[in-house]
C-alpha positions in Angstrom: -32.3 5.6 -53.6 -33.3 9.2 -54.0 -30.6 11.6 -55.0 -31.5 13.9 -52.8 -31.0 12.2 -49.8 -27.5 10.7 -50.9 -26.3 14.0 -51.7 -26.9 15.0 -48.4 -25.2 11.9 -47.2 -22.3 12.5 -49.1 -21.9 16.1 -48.5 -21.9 14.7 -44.6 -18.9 11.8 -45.0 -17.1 14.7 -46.7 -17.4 17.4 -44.6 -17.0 15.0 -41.1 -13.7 13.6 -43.2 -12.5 16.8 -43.5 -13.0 18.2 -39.7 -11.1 14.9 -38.7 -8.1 14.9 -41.0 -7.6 18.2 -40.6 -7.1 18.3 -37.0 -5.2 15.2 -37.3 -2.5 15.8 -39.8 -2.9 19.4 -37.9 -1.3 18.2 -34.9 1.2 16.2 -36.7 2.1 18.7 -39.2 3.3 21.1 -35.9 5.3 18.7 -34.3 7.4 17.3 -37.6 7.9 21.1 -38.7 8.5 22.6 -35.4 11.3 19.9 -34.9 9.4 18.8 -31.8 9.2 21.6 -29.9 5.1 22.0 -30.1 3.3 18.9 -29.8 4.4 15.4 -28.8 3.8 11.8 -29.5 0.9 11.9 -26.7 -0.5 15.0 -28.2 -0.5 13.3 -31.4 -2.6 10.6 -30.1 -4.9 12.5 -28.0 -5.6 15.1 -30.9 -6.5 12.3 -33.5 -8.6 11.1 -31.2 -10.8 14.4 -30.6 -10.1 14.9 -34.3 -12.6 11.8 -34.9 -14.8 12.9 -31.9 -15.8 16.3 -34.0 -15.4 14.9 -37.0 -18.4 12.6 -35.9 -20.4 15.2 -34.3 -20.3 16.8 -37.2 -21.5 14.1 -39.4 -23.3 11.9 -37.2 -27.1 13.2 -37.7 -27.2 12.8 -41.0 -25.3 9.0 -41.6 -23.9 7.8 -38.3 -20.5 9.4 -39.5 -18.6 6.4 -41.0 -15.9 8.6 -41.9 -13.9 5.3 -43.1 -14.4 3.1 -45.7 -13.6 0.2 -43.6 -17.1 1.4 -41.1 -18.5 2.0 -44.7 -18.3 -2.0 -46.3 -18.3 -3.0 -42.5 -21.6 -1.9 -42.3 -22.2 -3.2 -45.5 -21.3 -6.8 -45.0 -23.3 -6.3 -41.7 -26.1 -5.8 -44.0 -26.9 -2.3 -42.0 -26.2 -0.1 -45.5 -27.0 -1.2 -48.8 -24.1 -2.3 -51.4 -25.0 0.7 -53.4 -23.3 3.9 -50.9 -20.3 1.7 -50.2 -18.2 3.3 -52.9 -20.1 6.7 -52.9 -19.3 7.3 -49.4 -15.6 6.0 -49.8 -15.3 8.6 -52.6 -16.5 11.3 -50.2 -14.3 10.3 -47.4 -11.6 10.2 -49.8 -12.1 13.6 -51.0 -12.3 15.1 -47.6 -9.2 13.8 -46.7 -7.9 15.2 -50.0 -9.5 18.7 -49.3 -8.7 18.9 -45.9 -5.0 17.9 -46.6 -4.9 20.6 -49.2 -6.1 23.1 -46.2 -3.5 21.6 -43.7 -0.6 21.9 -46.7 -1.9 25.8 -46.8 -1.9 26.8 -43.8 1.6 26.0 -43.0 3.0 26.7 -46.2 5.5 28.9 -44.7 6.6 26.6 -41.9 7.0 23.9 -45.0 9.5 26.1 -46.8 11.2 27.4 -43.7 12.0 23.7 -42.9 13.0 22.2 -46.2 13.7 25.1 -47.9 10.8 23.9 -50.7 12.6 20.6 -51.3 10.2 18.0 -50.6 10.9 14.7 -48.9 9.4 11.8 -46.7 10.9 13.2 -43.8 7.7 15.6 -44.0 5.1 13.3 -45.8 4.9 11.2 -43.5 2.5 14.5 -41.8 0.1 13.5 -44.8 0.3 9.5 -44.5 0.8 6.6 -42.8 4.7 4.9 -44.1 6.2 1.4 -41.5 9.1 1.9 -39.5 12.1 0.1 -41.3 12.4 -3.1 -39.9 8.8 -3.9 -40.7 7.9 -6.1 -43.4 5.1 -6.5 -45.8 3.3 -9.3 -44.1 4.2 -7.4 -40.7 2.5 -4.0 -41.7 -0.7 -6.3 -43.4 -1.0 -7.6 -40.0 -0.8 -4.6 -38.6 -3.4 -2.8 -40.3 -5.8 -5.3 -40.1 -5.5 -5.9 -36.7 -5.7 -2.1 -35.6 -8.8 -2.1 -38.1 -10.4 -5.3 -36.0 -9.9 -3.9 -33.0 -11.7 -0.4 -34.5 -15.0 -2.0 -35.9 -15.1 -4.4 -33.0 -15.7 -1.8 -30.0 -17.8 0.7 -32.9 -20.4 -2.2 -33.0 -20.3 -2.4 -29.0 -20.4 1.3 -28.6 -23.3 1.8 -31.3 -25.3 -1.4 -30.1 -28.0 0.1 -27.6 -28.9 -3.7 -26.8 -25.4 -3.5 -25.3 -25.3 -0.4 -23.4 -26.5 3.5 -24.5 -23.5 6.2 -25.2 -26.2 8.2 -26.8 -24.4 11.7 -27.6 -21.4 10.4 -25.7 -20.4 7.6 -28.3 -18.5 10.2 -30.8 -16.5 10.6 -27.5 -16.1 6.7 -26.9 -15.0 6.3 -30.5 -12.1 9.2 -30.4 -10.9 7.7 -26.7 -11.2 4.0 -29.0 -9.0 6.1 -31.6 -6.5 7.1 -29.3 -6.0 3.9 -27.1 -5.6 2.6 -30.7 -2.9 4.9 -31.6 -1.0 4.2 -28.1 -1.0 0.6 -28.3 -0.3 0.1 -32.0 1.1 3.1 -33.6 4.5 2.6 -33.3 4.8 -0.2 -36.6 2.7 2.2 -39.5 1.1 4.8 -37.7 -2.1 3.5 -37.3 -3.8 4.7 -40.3 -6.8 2.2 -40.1 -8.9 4.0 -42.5 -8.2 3.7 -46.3 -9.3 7.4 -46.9 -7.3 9.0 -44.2 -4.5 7.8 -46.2 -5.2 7.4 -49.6 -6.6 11.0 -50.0 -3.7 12.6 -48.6 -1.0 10.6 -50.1 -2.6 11.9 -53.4 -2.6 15.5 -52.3 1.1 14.6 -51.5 1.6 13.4 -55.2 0.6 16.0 -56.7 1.8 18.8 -54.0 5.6 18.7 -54.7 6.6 15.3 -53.0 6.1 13.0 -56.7 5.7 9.6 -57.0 8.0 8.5 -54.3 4.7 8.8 -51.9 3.9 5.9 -53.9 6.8 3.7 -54.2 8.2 4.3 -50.7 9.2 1.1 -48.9 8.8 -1.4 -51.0 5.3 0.6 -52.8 3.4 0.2 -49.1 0.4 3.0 -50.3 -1.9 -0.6 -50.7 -1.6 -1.8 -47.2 -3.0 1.0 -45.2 -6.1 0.9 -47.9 -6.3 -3.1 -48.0 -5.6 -4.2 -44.6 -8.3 -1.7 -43.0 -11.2 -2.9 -45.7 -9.9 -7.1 -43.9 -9.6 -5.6 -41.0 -12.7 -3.7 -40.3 -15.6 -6.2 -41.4 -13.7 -8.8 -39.5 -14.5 -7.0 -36.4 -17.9 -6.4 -36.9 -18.2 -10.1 -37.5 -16.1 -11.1 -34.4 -18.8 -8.7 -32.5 -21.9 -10.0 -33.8 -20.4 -13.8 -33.5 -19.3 -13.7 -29.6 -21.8 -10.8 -28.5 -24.6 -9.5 -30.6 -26.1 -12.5 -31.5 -27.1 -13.0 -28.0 -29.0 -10.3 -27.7 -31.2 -11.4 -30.4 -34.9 -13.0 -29.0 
C-alpha cells in the first residue's frame, strides 16, 4: 500500500465527511436554536440527504466516498477493500465529523449563547448526535440502528452494482434520496444516525465543547449503539444483496 496514495484517500473520507456533517448538523443546528421557526422535520430530512449527495461528490473520484465506517468494513467483508484502510478511513471519517462539528459549533456560537445563555445541555446536543426517544430501550435502539444500517448498505450495493443498473454521476444523488427516505421512515426512535463517525466524532466535539461527560452517559450510556449497531447493520446488507441479487449476475 503506498503512502502516497492512502494519504490521498484519507484526505478524501475526511474532507467528504466534513461537507456532509456539516450541512447536516447545519440544518439541525437552525431549527433546535431558532425554536423552530427556520427549518423543519422535512427540511431536516431533505438537507441530510443533499448533505451526503455533496459530501459524495466531493469524495467520490478518489475512493467511492464511503464516508461511513459501516460502507468502510462493508466493503471490507465484501472483500472490495483490503482489511488494511478499514480503520484508517474510519479515523478520517471520524475526524471530519469532529472538524466539521467544530465549524458548525462556530458559526453559531452566538445563536448557542443567545439560547442557553452558555449553559450547555442535551436539549441542544442532540444538534451534534444521535440520543432515543424515551420510551425506547436498549435492545429497541440496537434494532433500530442496525436495521436503518441494513437497509443503507443494501440499496448502496444495488445503486453501485452496474450489472444491476448504471446511476453513473447520478448515484451520489440515489444515495442522499436513500438517506432521506431513511430518515422519514425511521428517524423518529434515535435519529437515524447509521454511521458510527457521524456520531462518534461529534459527540466528542460535544465532550469537550462545554456539554461534559453527560454526552456519554445519557440514557442509560447509549454513545455505543449508534457506533455498534451500524458496523451489524451495514455488512449485513451487503450480504443480504449479494445473497438474493448479485450473485445472479455472476456467469
Amino acid at each position: 500500500m503506498e503512502s502516497g496514495t492512502l494519504r490521498r484517500e484519507l484526505l478524501a473520507e475526511f474532507l467528504g465527511t466534513f461537507v456532509l456533517y456539516s450541512f447536516g448538523a447545519g440544518v439541525v443546528a437552525q431549527n433546535v436554536l431558532s425554536r423552530g421557526a427556520n427549518g423543519s422535520y422535512l427540511a431536516i430530512n431533505l438537507a441530510w440527504g443533499m448533505a451526503v449527495t455533496m459530501g459524495i461528490y466531493v469524495a467520490a473520484g478518489v475512493t467511492g466516498a464511503h464516508l461511513n465506517p459501516a460502507v468502510t468494513l462493508a466493503l471490507a467483508v465484501r472483500r472490495q477493500l483490503p482489511w488494511g484502510k478499514v480503520l484508517p478511513y474510519s479515523l478520517a471519517q471520524t475526524g471530519g465529523a469532529f472538524v466539521a462539528a467544530a465549524a458548525v459549533l462556530l458559526v453559531y456560537r452566538e445563536a448557542f449563547t443567545a439560547f442557553d445563555g452558555g449553559n450547555r445541555g442535551m436539549e441542544t446536543a442532540g444538534i451534534f448526535a444521535t440520543y432515543p426517544q424515551p420510551f425506547l430501550s436498549t435492545g429497541g435502539a440496537l434494532l433500530d440502528q442496525i436495521f436503518g444500517t441494513m437497509l443503507l448498505l443494501l440499496v448502496i450495493s444495488a445503486i453501485g452494482d452496474s450489472r444491476n443498473n448504471s446511476t453513473g454521476n447520478l448515484a451520489p444523488v440515489a444515495v442522499g434520496m436513500l438517506v432521506m427516505a431513511i430518515g422519514m421512515a425511521f428517524g423518529f426512535n434515535a435519529g437515524y444516525a447509521i454511521n458510527p463517525a457521524r456520531d462518534l466524532g461529534p459527540r466528542l466535539l460535544t465532550a469537550v465543547g462545554g456539554w461534559g461527560s453527560q454526552v456519554f452517559t445519557a440514557n442509560q450510556y447509549y454513545f455505543w449503539v449508534p457506533i455498534i449497531g451500524p458496523l451489524i447493520g451495514g455488512p449485513l446488507g451487503a450480504i443480504l444483496y449479494e445473497k438474493f441479487v448479485g450473485r445472479f449476475f455472476r456467469h
